[in-house]
C-alpha positions in Angstrom: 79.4 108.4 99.8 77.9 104.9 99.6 78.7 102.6 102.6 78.8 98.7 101.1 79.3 96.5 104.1 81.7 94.2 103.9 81.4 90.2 103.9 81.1 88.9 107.1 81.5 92.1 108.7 79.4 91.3 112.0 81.4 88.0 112.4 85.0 89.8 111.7 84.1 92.4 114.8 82.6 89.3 117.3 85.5 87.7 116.5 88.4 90.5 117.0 86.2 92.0 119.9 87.9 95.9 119.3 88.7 97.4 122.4 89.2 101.5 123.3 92.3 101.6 123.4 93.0 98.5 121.0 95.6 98.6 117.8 94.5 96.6 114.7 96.0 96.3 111.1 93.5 96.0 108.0 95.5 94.5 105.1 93.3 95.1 102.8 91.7 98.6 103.4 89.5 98.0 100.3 86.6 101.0 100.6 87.1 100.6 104.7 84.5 98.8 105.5 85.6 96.4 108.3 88.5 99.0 109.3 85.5 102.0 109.7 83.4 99.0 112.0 86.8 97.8 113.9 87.1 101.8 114.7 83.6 102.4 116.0 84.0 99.5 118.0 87.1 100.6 119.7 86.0 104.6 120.1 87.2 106.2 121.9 91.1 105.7 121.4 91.5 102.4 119.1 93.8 103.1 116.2 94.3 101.1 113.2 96.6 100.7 110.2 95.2 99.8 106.6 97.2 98.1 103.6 95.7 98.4 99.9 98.1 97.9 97.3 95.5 99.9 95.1 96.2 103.4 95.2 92.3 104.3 94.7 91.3 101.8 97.4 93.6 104.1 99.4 92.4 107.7 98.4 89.0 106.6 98.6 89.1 105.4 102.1 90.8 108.2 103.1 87.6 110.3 102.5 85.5 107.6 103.9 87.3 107.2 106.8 88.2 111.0 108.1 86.0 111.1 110.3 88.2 108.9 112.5 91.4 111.5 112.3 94.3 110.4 113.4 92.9 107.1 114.9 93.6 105.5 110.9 96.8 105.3 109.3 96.1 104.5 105.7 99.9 103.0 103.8 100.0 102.3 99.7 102.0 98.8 100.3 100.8 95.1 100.2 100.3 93.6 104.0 102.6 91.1 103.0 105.3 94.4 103.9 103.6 94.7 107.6 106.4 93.3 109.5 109.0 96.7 108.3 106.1 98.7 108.3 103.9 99.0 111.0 106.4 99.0 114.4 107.6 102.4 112.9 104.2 103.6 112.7 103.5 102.5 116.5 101.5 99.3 115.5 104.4 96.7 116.8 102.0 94.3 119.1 98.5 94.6 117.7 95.3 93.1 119.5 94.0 92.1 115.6 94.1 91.8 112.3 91.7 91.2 109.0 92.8 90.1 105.7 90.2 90.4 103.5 91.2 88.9 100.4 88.6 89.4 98.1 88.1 91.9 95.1 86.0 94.9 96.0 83.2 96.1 93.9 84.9 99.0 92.5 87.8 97.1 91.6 85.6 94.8 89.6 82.9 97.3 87.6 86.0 99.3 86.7 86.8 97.9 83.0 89.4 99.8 82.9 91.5 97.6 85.8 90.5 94.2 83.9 89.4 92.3 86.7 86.3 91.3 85.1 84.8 89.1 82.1 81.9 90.5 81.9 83.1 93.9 81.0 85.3 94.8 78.2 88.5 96.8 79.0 92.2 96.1 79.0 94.2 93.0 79.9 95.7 94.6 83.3 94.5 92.7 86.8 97.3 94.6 88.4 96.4 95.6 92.0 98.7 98.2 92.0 98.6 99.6 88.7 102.2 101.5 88.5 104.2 98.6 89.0 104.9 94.7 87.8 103.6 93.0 84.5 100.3 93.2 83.4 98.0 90.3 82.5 98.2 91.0 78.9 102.1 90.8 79.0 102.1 87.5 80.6 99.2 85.6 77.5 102.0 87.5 75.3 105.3 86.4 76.2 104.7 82.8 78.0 105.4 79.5 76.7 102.8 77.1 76.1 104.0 75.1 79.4 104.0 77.7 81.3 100.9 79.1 80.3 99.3 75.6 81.2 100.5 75.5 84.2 99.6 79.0 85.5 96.4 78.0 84.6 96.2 74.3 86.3 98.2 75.8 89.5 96.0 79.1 90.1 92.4 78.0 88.4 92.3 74.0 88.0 91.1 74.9 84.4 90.2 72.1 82.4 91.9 71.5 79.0 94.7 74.1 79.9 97.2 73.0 77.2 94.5 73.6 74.9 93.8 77.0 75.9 97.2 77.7 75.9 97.9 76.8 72.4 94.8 78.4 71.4 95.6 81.9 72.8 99.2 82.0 71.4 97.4 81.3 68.2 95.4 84.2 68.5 98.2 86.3 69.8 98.6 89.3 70.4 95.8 89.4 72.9 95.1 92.9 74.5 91.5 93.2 76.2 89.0 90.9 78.4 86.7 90.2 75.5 89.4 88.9 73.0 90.3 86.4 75.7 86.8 85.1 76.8 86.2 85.1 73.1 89.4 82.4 73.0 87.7 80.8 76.2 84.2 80.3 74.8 85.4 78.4 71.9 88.1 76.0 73.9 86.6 75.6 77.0 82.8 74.0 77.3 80.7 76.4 79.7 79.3 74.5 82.8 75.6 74.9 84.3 77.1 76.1 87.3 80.5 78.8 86.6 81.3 80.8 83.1 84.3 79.0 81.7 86.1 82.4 81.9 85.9 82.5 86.0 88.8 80.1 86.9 90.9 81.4 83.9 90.8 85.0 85.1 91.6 84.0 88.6 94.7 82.2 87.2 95.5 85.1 85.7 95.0 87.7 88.5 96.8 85.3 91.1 99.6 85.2 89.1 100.0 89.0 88.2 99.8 90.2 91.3 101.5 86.6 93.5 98.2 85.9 95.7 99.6 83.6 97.2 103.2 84.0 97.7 102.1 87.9 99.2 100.0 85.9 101.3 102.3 83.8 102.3 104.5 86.2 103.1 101.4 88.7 105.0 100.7 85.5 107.2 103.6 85.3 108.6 104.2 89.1 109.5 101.1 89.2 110.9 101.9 86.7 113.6 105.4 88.6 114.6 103.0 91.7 114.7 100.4 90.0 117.0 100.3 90.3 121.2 100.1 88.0 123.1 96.5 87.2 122.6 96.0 89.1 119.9 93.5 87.9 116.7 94.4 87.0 113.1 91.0 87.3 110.9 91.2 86.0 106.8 88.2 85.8 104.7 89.6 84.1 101.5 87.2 83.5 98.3 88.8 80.4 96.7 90.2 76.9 97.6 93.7 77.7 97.2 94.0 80.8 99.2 91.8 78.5 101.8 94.3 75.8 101.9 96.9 77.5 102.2 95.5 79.8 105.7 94.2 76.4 107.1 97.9 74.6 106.4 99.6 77.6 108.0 97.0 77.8 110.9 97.3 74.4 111.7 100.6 74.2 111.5 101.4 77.7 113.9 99.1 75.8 116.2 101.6 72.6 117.0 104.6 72.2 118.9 106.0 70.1 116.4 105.7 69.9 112.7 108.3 67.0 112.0 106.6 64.1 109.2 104.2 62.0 111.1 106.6 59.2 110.0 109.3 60.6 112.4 109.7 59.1 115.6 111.7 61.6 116.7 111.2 65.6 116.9 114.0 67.3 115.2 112.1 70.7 114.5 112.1 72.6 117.6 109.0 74.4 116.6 106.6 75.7 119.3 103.4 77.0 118.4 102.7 80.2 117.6 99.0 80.2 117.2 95.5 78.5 119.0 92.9 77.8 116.7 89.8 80.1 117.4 87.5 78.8 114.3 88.3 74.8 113.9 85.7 75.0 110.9 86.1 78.0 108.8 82.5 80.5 108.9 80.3 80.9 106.0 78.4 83.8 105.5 74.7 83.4 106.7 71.6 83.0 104.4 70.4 86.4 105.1 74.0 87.8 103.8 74.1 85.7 100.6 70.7 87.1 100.0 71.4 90.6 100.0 75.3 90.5 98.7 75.2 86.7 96.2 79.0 87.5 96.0 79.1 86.7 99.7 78.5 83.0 98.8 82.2 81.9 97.9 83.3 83.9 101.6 85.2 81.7 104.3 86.5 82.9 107.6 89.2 81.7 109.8 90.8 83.0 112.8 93.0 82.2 115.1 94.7 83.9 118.1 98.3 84.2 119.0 99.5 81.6 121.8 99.9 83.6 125.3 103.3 81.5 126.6 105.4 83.8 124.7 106.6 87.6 125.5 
């Protein structure tokens, strides 16, 4: 079996510093990559928990990773479900956690899960594939707004209302090529990005709610956390980047009232210290070998020790 290393894999491990008898949550087991490294690094007795929503991404780290035994604890359910799932399972005050949010390699040359322009296949982008509506359902049944603004909110694509209007023209619209067909013709392609790129992000982000699972993951994850304990999230995309820094930087202040308020009225204490003030890029050397690496940006933070 092929071991890819992950992005930023040398970082994620520096930065959650595994220890023997540790517990850590991967929520995005992916092919196991940083969950295999976090395991080495904690031999003998670490133990750790992995999330995929993708059923494959499940079965095939289970072969990857059974070497480990019952040190792994591999669960089909998005990490944004951690919080009711993991204290069953024993992992109720983790020393860390990585969210790697970024498509795996197999989940993009599979044409058959639609992830990816460059190969034909069907209009799907569903991470878990036996559940929720399918990319192809949504450029089928959505209204013109709402079309444009799924692609405004989730891929800043320019001329969105004309997309829109083009693709409901052309409906039905079933496979990746029919759509980047529609995009080639409405959308001018840039020196620098294939016009398609932010359209099929929009897309994927809203079958699947990125960022509302996200959202949602964050959050567990800092209930889930010891005192101590590190949150890791490599995101790929300025939204998904945003929104980690926002909720970092917020988790990290007493008080979150409008500046404009002379008065606190919140009662919030903070949750969080900020371990990475500037988020981590992959090096040169890592962009060399893996050029998907590029977009990669890591930040982590560490859950306040005041608090039992």
């Amino acid at each position: 079996m092929v071991r890819h290393t992950p992005v930023l894999f040398q970082e994620i491990i520096e930065f959650l510093k595994p220890s023997a008898d540790g517990l850590f949550i991967d929520g995005t087991i992916g092919a196991g990559g940083h969950a295999a490294g976090i395991l080495e690094a904690s031999n003998p007795s670490g133990r750790l928990l992995g999330f995929d929503r993708d059923p494959e991404a499940v079965v095939y780290s289970e072969k990857r990773l059974v070497e480990f035994g019952n040190r792994i604890v591999l669960v089909k359910a998005s990490f944004a479900e951690m919080g009711v799932i993991a204290p069953p399972l024993g992992f109720d005050r983790v020393d860390g956690i990585v969210l790697d949010l970024g498509l795996s390699s197999r989940q993009l040359a599979d044409g058959r899960r639609g992830f990816s322009f460059r190969s034909n296949g069907p209009l799907d982008m569903r991470f878990n594939p036996d559940e929720g509506l399918r990319a192809s359902d949504l450029l089928n049944e959505m209204s013109e707004d709402e079309m444009t603004m799924m692609f405004r909110k989730y891929g800043e694509v320019r001329r969105s209302n004309q997309l829109a209007r083009a693709i409901i023209a052309e409906r039905p619209i079933n496979s990746t090529s029919e759509l980047v067909q529609i995009i080639e013709k409405n959308i001018k392609r840039s020196k620098r990005i294939h016009p398609a790129t932010q359209v099929f992000q929009a897309l994927r982000i809203a079958v699947n709610d990125e960022l509302g699972e996200l959202e949602r993951g964050l959050q567990a994850a800092v209930q889930l956390l010891k005192n101590g304990g590190r949150l890791s999230v490599i995101s790929f995309h300025s939204l998904e980047d945003r929104l980690v820094k926002n909720y970092f930087r917020d988790q990290s202040r007493d008080c979150i009232c409008p500046t404009d308020q002379p008065i606190c009225t919140c009662d919030h204490k903070a949750q969080l210290i900020l371990v990475t003030r500037k988020i981590v890029r992959p090096s040169e050397n890592e962009i060399a070998k893996n050029p998907r690496s590029r977009s990669a940006r890591l930040r982590v933070a560490e859950k306040t020790r005041g608090e039992a």
